[in-house]
Short mmCIF file of the C-alpha atoms (twelve columns), coordinates in Angstrom:
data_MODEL
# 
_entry.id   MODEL 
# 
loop_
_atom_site.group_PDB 
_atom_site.id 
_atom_site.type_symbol 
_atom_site.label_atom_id 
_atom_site.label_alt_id 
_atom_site.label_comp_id 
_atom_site.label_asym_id 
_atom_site.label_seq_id 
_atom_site.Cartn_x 
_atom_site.Cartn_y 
_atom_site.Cartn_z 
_atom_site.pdbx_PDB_model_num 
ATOM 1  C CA . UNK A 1  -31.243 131.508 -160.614 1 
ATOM 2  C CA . UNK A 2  -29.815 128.573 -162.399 1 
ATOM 3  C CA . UNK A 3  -30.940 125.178 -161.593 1 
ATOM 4  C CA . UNK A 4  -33.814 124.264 -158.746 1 
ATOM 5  C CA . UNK A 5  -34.885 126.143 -155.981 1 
ATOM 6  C CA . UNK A 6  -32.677 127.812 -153.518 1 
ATOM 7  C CA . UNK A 7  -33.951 128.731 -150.071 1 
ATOM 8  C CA . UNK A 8  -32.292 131.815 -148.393 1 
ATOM 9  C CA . UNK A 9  -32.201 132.252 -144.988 1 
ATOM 10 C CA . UNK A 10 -31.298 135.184 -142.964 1 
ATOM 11 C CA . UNK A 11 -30.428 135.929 -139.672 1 
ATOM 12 C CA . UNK A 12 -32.133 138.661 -137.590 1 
ATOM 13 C CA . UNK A 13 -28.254 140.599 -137.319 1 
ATOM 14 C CA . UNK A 14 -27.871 140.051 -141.021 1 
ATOM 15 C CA . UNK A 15 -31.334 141.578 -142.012 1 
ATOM 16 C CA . UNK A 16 -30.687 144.812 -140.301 1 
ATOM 17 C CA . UNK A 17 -27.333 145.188 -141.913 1 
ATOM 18 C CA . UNK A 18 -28.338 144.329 -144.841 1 
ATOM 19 C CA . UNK A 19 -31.563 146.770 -144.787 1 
ATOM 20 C CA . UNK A 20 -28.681 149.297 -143.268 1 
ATOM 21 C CA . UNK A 21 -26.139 148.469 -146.431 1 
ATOM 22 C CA . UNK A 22 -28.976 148.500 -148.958 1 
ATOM 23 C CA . UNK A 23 -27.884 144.664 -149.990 1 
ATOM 24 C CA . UNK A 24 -30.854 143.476 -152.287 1 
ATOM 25 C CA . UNK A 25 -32.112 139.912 -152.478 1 
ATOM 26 C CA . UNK A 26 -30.566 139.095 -155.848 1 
ATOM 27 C CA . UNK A 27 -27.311 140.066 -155.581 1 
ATOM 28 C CA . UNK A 28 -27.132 137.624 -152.148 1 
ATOM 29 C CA . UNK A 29 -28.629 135.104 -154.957 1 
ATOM 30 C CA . UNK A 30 -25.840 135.703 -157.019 1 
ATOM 31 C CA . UNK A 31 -22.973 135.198 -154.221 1 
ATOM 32 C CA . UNK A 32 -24.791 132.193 -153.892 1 
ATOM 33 C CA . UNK A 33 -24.779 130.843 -157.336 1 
ATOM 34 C CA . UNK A 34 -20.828 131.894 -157.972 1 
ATOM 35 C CA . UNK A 35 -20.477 129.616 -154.461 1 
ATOM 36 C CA . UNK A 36 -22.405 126.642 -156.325 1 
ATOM 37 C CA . UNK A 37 -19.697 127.107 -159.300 1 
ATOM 38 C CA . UNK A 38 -16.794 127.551 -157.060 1 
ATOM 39 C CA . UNK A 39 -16.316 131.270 -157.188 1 
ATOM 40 C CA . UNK A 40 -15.039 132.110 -153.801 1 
ATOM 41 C CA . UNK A 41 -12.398 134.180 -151.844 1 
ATOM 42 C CA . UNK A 42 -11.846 131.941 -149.110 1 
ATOM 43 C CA . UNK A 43 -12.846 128.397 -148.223 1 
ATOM 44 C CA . UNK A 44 -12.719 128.762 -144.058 1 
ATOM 45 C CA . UNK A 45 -13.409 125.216 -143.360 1 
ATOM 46 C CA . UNK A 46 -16.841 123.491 -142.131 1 
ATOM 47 C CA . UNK A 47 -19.115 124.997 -144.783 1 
ATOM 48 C CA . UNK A 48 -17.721 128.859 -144.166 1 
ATOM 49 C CA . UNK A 49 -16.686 130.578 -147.034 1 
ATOM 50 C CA . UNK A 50 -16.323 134.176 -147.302 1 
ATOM 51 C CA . UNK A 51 -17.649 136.337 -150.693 1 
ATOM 52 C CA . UNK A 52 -16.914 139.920 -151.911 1 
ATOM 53 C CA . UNK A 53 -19.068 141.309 -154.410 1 
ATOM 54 C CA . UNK A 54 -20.194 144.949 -155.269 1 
ATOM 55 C CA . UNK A 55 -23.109 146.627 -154.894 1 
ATOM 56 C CA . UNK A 56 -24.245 149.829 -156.139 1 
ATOM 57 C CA . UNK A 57 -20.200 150.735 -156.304 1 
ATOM 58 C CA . UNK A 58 -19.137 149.289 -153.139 1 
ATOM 59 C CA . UNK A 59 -17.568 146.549 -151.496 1 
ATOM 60 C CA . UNK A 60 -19.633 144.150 -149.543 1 
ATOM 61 C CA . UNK A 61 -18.123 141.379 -147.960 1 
ATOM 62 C CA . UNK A 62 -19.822 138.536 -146.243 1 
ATOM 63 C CA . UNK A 63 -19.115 134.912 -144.291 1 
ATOM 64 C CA . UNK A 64 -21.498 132.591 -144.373 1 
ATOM 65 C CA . UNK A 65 -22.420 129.039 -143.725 1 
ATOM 66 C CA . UNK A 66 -22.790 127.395 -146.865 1 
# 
């Protein structure tokens, strides 16, 4: 990752899907750092934003508090 640390937290919920989707650790990171640069679909308000990325050839979309 670019820069300092980043600290990831997950929710319970959000583990189990992603364990269910197969979402790996580093492309979360990634959302993450395209948020940082100001890569995002949708700017919800408060600190929500929503990201779509791809993962092993399919969609994965996510909202999170960032």
């Amino acid at each position: 990752m670019s820069g300092g640390n980043v600290r990831l937290f997950k929710t319970k919920w959000f583990m189990r899907y992603a364990r269910q989707e197969r979402l790996e650790d580093h492309s979360l990171c990634d959302a993450i750092e395209r948020a940082e640069r100001g890569l995002v679909d949708a700017d919800l308000g408060s600190g929500i934003i929503k990201q779509r990325w791809r993962e092993q050839g399919k969609a994965v979309r996510a909202v999170t508090d960032y």
